[in-house]
N, C-alpha and C positions, 0 to 999 in steps of 0.2 A: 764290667766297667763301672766304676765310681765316678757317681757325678754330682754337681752342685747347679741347679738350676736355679736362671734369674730371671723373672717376667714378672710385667704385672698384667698385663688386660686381658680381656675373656682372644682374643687371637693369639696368647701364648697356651693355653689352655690344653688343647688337642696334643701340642707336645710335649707337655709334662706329661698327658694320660698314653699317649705312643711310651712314653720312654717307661712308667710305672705299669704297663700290662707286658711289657716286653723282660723274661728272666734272663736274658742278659743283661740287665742294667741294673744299676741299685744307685737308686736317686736318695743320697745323704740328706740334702737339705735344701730347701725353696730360699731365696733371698728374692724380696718382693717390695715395693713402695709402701711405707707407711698408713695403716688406714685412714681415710677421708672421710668426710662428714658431706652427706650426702643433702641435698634441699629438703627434702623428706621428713620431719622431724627432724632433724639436723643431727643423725646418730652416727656414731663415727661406723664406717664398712670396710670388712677389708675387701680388698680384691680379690677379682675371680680367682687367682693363680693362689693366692693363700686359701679361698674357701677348697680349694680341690686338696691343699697341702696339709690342713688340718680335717681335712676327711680323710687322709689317709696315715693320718697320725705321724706328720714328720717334722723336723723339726721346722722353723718358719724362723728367717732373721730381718728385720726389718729398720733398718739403718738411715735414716734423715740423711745421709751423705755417705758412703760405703765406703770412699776414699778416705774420708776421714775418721771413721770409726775403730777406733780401736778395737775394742770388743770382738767386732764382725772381722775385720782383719786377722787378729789371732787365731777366730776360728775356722775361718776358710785357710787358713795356712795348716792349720791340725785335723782340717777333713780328710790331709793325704789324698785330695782326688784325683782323680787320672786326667777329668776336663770338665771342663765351666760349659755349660751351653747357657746362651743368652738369648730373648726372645722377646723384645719391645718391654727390656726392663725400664728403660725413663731415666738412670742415672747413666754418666761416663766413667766408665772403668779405668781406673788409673793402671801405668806397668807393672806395678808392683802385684796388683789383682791379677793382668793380664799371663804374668810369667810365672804362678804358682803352680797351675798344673802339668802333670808331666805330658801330654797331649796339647795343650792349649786351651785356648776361650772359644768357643764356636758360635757366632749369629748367626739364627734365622732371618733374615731378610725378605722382605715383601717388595722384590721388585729382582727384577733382568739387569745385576750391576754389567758393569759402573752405572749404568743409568737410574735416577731420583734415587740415591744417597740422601739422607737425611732421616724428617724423624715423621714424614706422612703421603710416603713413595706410593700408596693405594691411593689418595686423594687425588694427589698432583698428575699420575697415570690415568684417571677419568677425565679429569680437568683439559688434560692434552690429548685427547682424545684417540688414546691410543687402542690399536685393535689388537694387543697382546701385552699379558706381563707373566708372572712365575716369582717363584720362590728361588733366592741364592743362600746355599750353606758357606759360609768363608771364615779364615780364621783373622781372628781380633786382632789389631793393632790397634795406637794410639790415636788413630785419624776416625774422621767418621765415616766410617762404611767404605775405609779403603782396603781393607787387609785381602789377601789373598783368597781368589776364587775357588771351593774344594767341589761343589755338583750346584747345577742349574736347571730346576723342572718349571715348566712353561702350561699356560693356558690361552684360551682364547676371552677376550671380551665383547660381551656381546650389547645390542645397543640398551637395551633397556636393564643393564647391570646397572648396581649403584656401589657405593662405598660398601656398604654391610652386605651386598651381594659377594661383593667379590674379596672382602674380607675373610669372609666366611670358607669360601673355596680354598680361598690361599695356605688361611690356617690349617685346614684338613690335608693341603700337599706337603703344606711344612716342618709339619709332623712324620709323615711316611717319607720325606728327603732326609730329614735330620737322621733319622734311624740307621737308614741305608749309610748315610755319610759318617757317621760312627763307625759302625761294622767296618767299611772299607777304608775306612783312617788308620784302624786299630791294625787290621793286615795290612797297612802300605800298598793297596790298592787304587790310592788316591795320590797325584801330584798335585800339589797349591799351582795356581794361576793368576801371576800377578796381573790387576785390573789395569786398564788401559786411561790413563788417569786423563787424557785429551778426549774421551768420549764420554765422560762423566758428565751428568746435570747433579742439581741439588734442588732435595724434597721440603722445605723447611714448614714449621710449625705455621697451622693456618692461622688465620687472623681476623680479626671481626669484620673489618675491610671487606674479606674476601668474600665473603657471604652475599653483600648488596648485587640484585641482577641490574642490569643496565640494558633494558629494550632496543638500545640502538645497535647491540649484538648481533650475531645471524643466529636463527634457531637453533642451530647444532653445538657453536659454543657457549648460549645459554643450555643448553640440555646438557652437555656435557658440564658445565658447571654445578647445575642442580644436582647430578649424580654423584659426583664428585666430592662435595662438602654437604653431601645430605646429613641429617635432614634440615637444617640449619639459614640454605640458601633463603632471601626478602624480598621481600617487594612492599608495595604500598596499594591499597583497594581504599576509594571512599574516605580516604584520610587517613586509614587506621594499616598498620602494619599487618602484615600476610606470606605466611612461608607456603614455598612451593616446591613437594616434596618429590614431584614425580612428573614425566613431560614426557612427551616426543615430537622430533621434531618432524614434519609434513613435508613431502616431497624431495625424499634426501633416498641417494642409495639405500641409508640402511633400511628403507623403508619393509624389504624383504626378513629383516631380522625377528619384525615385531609378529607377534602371536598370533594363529589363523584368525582369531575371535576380533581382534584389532586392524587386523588387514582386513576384514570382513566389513566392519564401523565401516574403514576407509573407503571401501568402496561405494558407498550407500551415500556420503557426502557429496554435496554439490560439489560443480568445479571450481575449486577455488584458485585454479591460475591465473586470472583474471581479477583476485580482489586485491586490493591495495591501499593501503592506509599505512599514516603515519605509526610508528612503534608504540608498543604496548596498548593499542587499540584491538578491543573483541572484535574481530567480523567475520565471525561466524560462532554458532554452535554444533557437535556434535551431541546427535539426542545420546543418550545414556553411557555419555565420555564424561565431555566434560566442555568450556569452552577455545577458544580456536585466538591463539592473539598474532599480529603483528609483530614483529622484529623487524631489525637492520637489513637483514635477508633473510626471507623464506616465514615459514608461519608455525609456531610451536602449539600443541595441544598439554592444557595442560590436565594433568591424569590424577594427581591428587594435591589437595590446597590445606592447609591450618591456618585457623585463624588463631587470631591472640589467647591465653589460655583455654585453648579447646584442643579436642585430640585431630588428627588425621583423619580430613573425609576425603571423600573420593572427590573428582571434578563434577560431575554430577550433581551428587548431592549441595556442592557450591554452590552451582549454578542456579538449583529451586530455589535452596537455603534463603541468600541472597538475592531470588529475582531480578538474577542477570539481565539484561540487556544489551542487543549489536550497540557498537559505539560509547561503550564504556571503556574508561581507561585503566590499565596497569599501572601505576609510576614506579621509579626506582627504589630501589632499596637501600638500606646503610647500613 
């Protein structure tokens, strides 16, 4: 099977490398987002999905706008492929792209359509604190993420996943669905399944907004926030801005999900049912966690803190670093 593959981030990645170890396939050409200039010396990089495509010496087309490219147009029209696989390439595929192959356009999808359609269905699924998602294979149309259902492989989430946790898992099923869904496309194994367009939500691009925590939350949907838009989510310490990369939240069901080593902490803690304070107030510390804040409801741990150009340390280390103290304050973030 001839194919032309379009991605650009390290989550397309695993299935480009499924489709290039597999001698069924013969992967023509990568079409990829333009390289970026990185903070770093400001050199331009390409992306993951091109660094794998010139490791294995194929061709690479990199088009500023694909719809409008001529160039890139002609020569997806003269690769003769059988089908487009698509996989958080970043651009919209116009019909004329979509209707080339004799098979079709195939997306990998991070998420259980119709539900969180759009363009950051693993955040927004942390965010709503959902206890399942999966990879959907379907084939393209001109909408976003409406085209027709072809296989849906499912996992669990668990509480102390985050974004790059569960990114991670996704990409490696979406890779071993997309395969399968090839194979059983190409023998007519597979019927399309039109989505159920009244069950649908929308995933859209996060936004700086989204990031600031707000203490008057309940623990759970700030933890699921912070997992969610990691590592990224603020707060404010002392005056000065403070991301918090890692949490849990204290006397909640999932409390059984967390690690023996964690449940073990837990035990060893005062009782905290009985303390209460206004939000975003420390009261308490966990010795070799980290500190213990107030919320809207319930009381969040937090497990690891950044401060302003410094790397990710633990809570702990915050809490010497800093010279924590009960009855210090969190404020919000922006």
């Amino acid at each position: 099977m001839k194919i032309v593959f379009f991605g650009t981030p390290q989550f397309a990645v695993p299935t480009l490398e499924k489709l290039l170890d597999n001698s069924k396939f013969e992967v023509l050409a990568v079409v990829t987002q333009p390289d970026k200039r990185r903070e770093r010396g400001n050199k331009l990089t390409p992306s993951p999905v091109k660094a794998i495509a010139t490791a294995h010496n194929l061709p690479v087309w990199q088009p500023e706008r694909v719809k409008k490219d001529t160039e890139t147009l002609n020569q997806l029209k003269q690769s003769d492929a059988d089908v487009f696989v698509v996989v958080a390439y970043g651009q919209i595929l116009s019909s004329k792209i979509l209707n080339m192959p004799k098979l079709g356009c195939i997306n990998v999808h991070g998420s259980i359509l119709p539900k969180y359609r759009g363009a950051a269905p693993i955040q927004w699924c942390l965010y709503n604190g959902e206890t399942e998602t999966g990879i959907t294979t379907m084939l393209m149309d001109t909408g976003m993420d409406t085209g027709a259902m072809l296989q849906i492989a499912t996992t669990p989430i668990e509480l102390l996943d985050n974004a790059q946790d569960l990114a991670q898992r996704l990409a490696a099923i979406g890779g071993d669905l997309l395969v399968e869904t090839l194979l059983k496309l190409e023998s007519k194994e597979i019927q399309p399944i039109p989505q159920n367009n009244l069950e649908a939500t929308y995933a859209p691009l996060i936004q700086k907004q989204d990031y600031g925590l707000d203490w008057s939350k309940s623990a759970i949907q700030l933890h699921n926030q912070i997992r969610g838009f990691y590592p990224n989510c603020t707060a404010s310490f002392r005056d000065n801005p403070v991301k918090i990369t890692a949490s849990v939240p204290l006397a909640t069901k999932g409390d059984r999900q967390l690690p023996p080593e964690l449940q073990e902490l837990m035990h060893k803690l005062p009782d905290l049912s009985n303390i209460s304070d206004r939000p975003g107030v420390v009261v308490s510390i966990a010795k070799g966690i980290g500190a213990i804040v107030q919320t809207g409801e319930g009381l969040l741990l937090l497990r690891e803190v950044q401060l302003a150009g410094k790397r990710p340390q633990s809570g702990w280390d915050f809490v010497n670093g800093s010279r924590l103290t009960l009855g210090e304050v969190f404020g919000m973030g922006s």
